[in-house]
Every structure is written in C-alpha cells, then in structure tokens.
Residue, then its C-alpha position, 0 to 999 in steps of 0.5 A: x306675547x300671544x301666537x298664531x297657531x292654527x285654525x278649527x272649524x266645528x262641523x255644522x250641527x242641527x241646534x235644537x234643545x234637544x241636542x244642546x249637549x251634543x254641541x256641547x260635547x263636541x265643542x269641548x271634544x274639538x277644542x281638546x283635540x286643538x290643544x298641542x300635544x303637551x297641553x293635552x298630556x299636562x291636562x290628563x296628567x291633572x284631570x287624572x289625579x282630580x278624578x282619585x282624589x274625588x273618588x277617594x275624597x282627599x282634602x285638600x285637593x291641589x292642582x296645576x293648570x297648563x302654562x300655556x293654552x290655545x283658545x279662541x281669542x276672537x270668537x269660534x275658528x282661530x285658535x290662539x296659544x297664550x300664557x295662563x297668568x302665573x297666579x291663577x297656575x296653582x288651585x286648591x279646592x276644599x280644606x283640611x277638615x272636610x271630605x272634598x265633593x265633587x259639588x265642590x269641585x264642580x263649583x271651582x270648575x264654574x269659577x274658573x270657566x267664568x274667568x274674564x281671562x280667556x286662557x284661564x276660562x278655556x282651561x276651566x272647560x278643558x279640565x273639566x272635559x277631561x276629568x269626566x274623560x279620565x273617569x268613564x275612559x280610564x277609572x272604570x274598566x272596559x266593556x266586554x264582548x260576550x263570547x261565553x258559550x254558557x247559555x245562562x248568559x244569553x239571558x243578558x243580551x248586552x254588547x257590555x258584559x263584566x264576568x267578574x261581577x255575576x253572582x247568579x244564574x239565570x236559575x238564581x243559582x249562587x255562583x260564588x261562595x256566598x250571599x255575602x260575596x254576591x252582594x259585595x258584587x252588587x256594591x261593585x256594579x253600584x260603585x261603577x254607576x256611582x262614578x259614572x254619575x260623577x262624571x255626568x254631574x262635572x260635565x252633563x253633556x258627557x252622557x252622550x259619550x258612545x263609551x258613556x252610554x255603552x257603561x252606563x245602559x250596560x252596567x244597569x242591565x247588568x246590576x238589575x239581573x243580578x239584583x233581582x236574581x239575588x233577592x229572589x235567591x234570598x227569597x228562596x231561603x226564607x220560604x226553606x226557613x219558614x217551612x222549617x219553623x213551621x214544621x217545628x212549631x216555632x212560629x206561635x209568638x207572632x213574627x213579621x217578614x221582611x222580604x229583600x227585592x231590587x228596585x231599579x230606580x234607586x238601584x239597590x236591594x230594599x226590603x218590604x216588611x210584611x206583618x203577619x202575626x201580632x207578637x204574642x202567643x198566638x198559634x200559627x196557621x198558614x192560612x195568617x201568612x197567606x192572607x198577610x201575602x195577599x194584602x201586601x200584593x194589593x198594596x204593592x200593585x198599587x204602590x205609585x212609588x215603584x217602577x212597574x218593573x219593580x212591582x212586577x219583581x215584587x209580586x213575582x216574589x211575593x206569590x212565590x211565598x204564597x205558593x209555598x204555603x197556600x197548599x197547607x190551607x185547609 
C-alpha cells in the first residue's frame, strides 16, 4: 500500500534550450536527495558497482533495484513511497560472450525509465544519476589546489592540478625516467577524460556538474601541456639523431620523418610523416630536409582538419626541425 511521505518543491528556473540540462540535473539532483536515507545508500551501493563493471567491461552485469522508492505519483511535488514490483527488482544487461558498453547499459537505463510503473521508471532515473555521480565524484580522484612553489607550474594557471601525471617541464624537460614513463602519463590523463565521457553519455545533463566541469576543463589543460611538451621532447631527439646521422654520412639511401605532435581534438600524440628522400641511392643534402619541411608547413597551414592550435603546435615543431638544419645550406 502506498504512504504519504513528504512533499518537494523544484526551485523556479528560467526554461529556455539552452538550460534544459540544468533542469534536468536539478530535477535528477532534488529527487535523489528526497530519497530516505536507505534508498539512497541501496542505489549508491548499485550505481557504485555498475560504474567497475563498465569501466572493467564485466559480462554479464547484475544488478538490484531498491525495494521501495519514493516518486511522484501525481505529478511534480508530492512525493510518494512505493514498493518496486518483485519481478523488475533483479537486471541483468549484457551475456557471457560479450564485453558489456555502456551503450548497453545506457539502453536498459531507457527501458527502464520508460516503464509505465512509476516506481520502476523513477528508479531507472535514480540509477542513472547515480552511476554518473559514482563515476566523476568517486572513481576519478580529486582536484588539487596548486600549492607548488616551482615557477615551472605556473605555467598551468589551473584550480584543477594532478602532480602525480606531469612528465615535463615548461622547458620540455623529462621528469621521469623515460619517454615511455611519460607517455603511460599521457594514457592516464586520457583514461581519466575517457571515464568522464562515459559518465556524460549515461547522463548528459551531467556536464553541468561543478565537480564535472572542474575535471573536465582541468584535466584537458592539463593532458594538452604535457602532450605537447612530450612531442616536442621528442621532437628534440629526432633533430639529436638526425644531426647525428647526417655527420656519419648515414642518410644516402632516402629516409622519411615521421614527426609526433598533440592534436587536441582527438586528444592523443599522432604522427605527421614527412618525406624527404626517395628510398634509393641517393646522397644527402640538407638543403632536401629543409625544403620537405617548408612544403609540409604549407600544408599544415592549410590543414582544415586541425584545430588551430594544433597547427600552431605543428608548425611550431616543424620550423624547430628546419632551423636545426637550414644553416647547413650552402
């Protein structure tokens, strides 16, 4: 038999497009913190365990609603605690031989919030808000304030700072042991925005989150220095080894460059290869590096697939390569 048991009231907000999600979000917001107290905790306790098994893409993946939830039975305000049917208590999402995705988990959160059964339908929305909360709250760690005194951090400017995933310097220095260290950092940072967007496609108004925009804005200010600081690091080793090869005389057979810089749209080291000699016996000049350099700086300059920071990046790299070597030119 269903109880009275309290009433809410949403706080009057401006309804426009633009802010639909922050409706949303409130609305999800005030109708979790309604909850008793043992709702909440049995819907944190499964939201905390559907969250590990998305992120570890356990199969099958098993999980209980609450027994009893409070929802609006007669439209917004009165809130009413009710029994779940017995029968829609126990889910199960995914099989055996598949890796479970959140797009599969995103569907049977749909299919539960379309329920004609209030109860069902308002857990399915619970769930759903909580699984995104567990994942920016709990799974990634917290911001931290920058209280360094190196002048080198200054160079970040952020409220949001992980100390324990910076590999370089603001002079693109290594500072851990190697280039391989610095770019399992790299993965860590895109690991940490990849869960976040995980969290944003179970719950999209989530993005307006404080704690989600904090993360989110931080942790990519964050992965683009160092990414950038990485591929010019790098870049700083092929111009070593080319000066090296060239002073051995061991550039006569053709070679190519394959240059690394960040893009940060798809937010990962990519590689721009740059022919210079055709394979073959063919002697070096560095006059055939510096010209190679100067073509694919005009293409990168009109690249309509790069940001224009990450062009900036690019170009940035590639005159550093041509300076290197355009002094050799007789």
């Amino acid at each position: 038999m269903a109880t009275q048991l309290f009433t809410t009231s949403l706080s009057p907000l401006k309804m426009s497009l633009d802010d639909a999600f922050v409706h949303d979000y409130q609305a999800r917001e005030d109708l979790f913190q309604a909850q008793p107290s043992f709702v909440q905790r049995e819907v944190e306790l499964q939201a905390t365990l559907i969250a590990k098994a998305v992120l570890e893409r356990q199969s099958p993946l098993h999980f209980r609603l609450p027994d009893q939830v409070a929802c609006h039975l007669n439209g917004p305000g009165d809130l009413t605690l009710v029994s779940v049917p017995f029968p829609q208590r126990e889910q199960k999402v995914g099989g055996l031989l598949d890796l479970l995705k959140s797009a599969d988990l995103n569907r049977r959160m749909k299919e539960l919030e379309d329920s004609p059964d209030k109860a069902v339908s308002t857990c399915g929305q619970l769930i759903r808000y909580a699984i995104a909360r567990q994942l920016v709250y709990r799974v990634l760690p917290p911001p931290q304030r920058n209280g360094s005194n190196q002048r080198w951090l200054s160079a970040y400017a952020l409220s949001f700072f992980m100390p324990q995933w910076v590999a370089l310097d603001d002079q693109d220095n290594l500072l851990v042991n190697s280039v391989e260290e610095a770019r399992a950092i790299i993965e860590a940072m895109q690991r940490f925005l990849s869960t976040l967007k995980i969290a944003a496609g179970l719950a999209p108004y989530f993005i307006v989150d404080e704690e989600y925009q904090r993360k989110r804005f931080g942790m990519l200010a964050q992965l683009i220095n160092q990414g950038q600081a990485l591929a010019r690091h790098e870049t700083g080793g092929i111009i070593t080894r080319l000066k090296q090869r060239v002073a051995g005389n061991s550039l006569n057979r053709g070679f190519d460059l394959d240059l690394p810089f960040f893009d940060d749209q798809a937010l990962e080291i990519r590689t721009l290869n740059i022919p210079v000699i055709p394979h073959g016996r063919i002697q070096f000049v560095p006059a055939f590096l510096v010209i190679a350099l100067r073509v694919k700086q005009m293409e990168v300059e009109h690249s309509p697939g790069l940001s224009h920071t990450t062009q900036a990046h690019l170009l940035e790299e590639l005159k550093a390569l041509e300076g290197a070597f355009d002094h050799l030119i007789e």
